[in-house]
C-alpha positions in Angstrom: 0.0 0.0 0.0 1.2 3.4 -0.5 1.1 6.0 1.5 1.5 9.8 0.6 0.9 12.8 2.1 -1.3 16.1 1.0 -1.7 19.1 2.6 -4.8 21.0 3.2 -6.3 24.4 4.3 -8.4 24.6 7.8 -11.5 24.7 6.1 -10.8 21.6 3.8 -10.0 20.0 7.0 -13.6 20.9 8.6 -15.3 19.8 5.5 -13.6 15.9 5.4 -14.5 15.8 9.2 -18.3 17.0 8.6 -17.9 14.8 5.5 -18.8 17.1 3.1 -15.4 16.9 1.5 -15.1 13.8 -1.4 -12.7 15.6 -3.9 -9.8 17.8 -4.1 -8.2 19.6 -7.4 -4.5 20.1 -7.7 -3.1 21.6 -10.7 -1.4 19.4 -13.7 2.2 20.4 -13.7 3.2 20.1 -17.4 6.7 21.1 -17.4 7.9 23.3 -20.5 6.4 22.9 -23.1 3.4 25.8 -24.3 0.3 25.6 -21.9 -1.3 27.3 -24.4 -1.1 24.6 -27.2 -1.9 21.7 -25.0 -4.9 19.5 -24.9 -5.7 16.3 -23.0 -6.0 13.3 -25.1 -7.0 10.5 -23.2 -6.1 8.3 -20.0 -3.8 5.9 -21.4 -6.5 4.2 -23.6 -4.3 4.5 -27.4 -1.0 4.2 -25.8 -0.2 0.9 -24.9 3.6 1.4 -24.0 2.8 3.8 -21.4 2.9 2.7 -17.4 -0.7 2.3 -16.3 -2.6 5.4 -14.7 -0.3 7.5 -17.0 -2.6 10.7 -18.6 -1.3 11.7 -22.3 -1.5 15.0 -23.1 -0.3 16.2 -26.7 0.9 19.9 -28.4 2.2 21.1 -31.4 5.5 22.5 -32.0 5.6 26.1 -33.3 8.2 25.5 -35.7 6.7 22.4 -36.8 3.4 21.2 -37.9 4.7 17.8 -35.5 2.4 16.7 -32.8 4.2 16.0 -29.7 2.5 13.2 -27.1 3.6 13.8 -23.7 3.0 11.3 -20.9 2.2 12.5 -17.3 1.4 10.8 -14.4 -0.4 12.1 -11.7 0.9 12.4 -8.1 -1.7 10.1 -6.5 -3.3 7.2 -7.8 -6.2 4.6 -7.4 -6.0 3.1 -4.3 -2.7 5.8 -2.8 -3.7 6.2 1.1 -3.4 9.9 1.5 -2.6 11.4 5.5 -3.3 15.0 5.6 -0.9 17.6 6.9 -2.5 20.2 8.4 -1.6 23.4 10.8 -1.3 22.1 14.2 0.8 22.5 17.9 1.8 20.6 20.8 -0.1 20.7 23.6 2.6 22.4 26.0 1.5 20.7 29.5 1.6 22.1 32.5 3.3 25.6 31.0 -0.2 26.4 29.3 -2.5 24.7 31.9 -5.2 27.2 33.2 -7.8 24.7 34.9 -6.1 24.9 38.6 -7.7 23.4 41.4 -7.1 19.3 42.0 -8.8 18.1 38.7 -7.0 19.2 35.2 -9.0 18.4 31.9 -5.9 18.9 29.7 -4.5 16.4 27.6 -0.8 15.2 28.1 2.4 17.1 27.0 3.0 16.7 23.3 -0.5 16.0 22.5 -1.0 17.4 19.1 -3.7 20.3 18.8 -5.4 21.1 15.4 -5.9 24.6 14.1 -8.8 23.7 12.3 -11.0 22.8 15.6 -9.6 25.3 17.7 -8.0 28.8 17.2 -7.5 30.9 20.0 -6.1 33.8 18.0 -3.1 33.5 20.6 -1.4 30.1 20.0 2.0 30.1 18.4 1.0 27.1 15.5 3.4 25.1 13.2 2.5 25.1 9.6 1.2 22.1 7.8 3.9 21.6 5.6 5.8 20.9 9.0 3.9 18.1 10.0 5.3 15.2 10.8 3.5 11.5 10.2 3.0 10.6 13.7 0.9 13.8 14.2 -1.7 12.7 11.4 -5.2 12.4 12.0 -6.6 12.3 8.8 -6.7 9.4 6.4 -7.9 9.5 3.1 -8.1 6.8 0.8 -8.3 7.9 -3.0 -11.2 5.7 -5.2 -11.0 7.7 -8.6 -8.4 9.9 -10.5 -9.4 12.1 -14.2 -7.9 15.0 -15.3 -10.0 18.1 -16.7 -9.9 21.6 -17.1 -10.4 23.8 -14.2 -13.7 25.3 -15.6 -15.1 22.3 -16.3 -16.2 21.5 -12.8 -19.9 21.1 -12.1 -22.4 22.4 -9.4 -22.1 18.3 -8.2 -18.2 18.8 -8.0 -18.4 21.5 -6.1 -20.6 20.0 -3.2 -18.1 17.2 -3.4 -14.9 19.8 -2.7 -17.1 21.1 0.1 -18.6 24.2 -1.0 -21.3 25.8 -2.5 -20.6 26.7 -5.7 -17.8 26.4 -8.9 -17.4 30.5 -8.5 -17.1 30.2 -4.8 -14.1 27.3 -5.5 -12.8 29.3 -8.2 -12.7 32.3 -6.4 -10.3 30.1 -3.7 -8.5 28.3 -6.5 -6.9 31.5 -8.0 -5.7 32.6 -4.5 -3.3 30.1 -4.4 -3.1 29.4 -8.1 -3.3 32.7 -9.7 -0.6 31.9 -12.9 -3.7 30.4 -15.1 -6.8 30.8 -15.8 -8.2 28.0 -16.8 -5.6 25.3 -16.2 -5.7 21.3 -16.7 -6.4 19.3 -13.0 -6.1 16.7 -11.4 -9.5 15.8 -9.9 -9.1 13.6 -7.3 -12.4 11.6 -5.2 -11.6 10.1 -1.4 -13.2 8.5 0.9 -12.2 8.1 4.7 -9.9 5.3 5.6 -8.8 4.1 8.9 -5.0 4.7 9.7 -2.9 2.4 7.7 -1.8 -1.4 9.6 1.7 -1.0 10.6 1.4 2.8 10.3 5.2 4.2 11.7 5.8 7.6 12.2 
């Protein structure tokens, strides 16, 4: 089984727990050659050399009337266990304890806190990318992977990445991902798993 990890935002994190979250996008990194030229062919279905799960995407040289093929894989596949990193803390014991009296209802030093339940506005937190794999909570395991443009994402899709609307997400998506507008994705559908046997941090 593999195992990889993925990091999301504190309001991806809510919608997985409330289970509103079944899908997440991530954008199709295709190298060098011109975005502009590029269209998706198919998933591996006319290519019979290529490794399986492999997406072929094709463009045509400027110089050339040639039509290039160009094999990409995506970073998760069917059946990839995904453990989310997300912005967290360390429950610092007794240093932050504020019950007093006999009877303490904090949790142990080093527990891991998560932003995404709790933000006092105060708490110094470690980002996501800094999480390490004994502090994961979250398990995902991924059923389906297609690639698509951006735009192409339905009202359906949208409930499924947790919102409301394919404005709403897009309005989010260019935040982080402002280079394109309407770029090729990965579109990638979940569903919770329990941690993996023989998990090691």
């Amino acid at each position: 089984m593999t195992t990889k990890p993925i990091l999301f935002n504190g309001a991806m994190v809510r919608a997985v727990l409330d289970g509103q979250k079944t899908q997440t996008r991530r954008p199709v990194k295709l190298g060098d050659f011109p975005a502009t030229h590029v269209k998706y062919i198919d998933e591996n279905q006319h290519f019979q050399l290529m490794p399986p799960d492999t997406f072929v995407f094709s463009y045509f040289e400027e110089k050339t009337p040639v039509e290039v093929f160009h094999p990409i894989a995506p970073q998760y596949r069917k059946g990839t266990v995904l453990w989310v990193k997300e912005t967290f803390r360390l429950h610092g014991g007794t240093d932050e304890c504020g019950c007093g009296g006999d009877r303490c209802h904090c949790p142990p030093e080093g527990t891991p806190i998560y932003r995404a339940d709790m933000d006092d506005g105060e708490s110094k937190w470690n980002p996501s990318i800094h999480m390490k794999k004994q502090y994961a909570r979250i398990f995902l395991e991924v059923t389906s992977v297609r690639c698509e443009k951006l735009w192409d994402m339905t009202s359906k899709d949208a409930r499924k990445e947790g919102t409301t609307h394919p404005e709403r997400f897009f309005g989010e998506w260019y935040v982080i991902y402002p280079e394109e507008d309407n770029p090729f994705v990965w579109v990638y559908e979940f569903k919770r798993c329990e941690k993996p046997e023989g998990w090691r941090s």
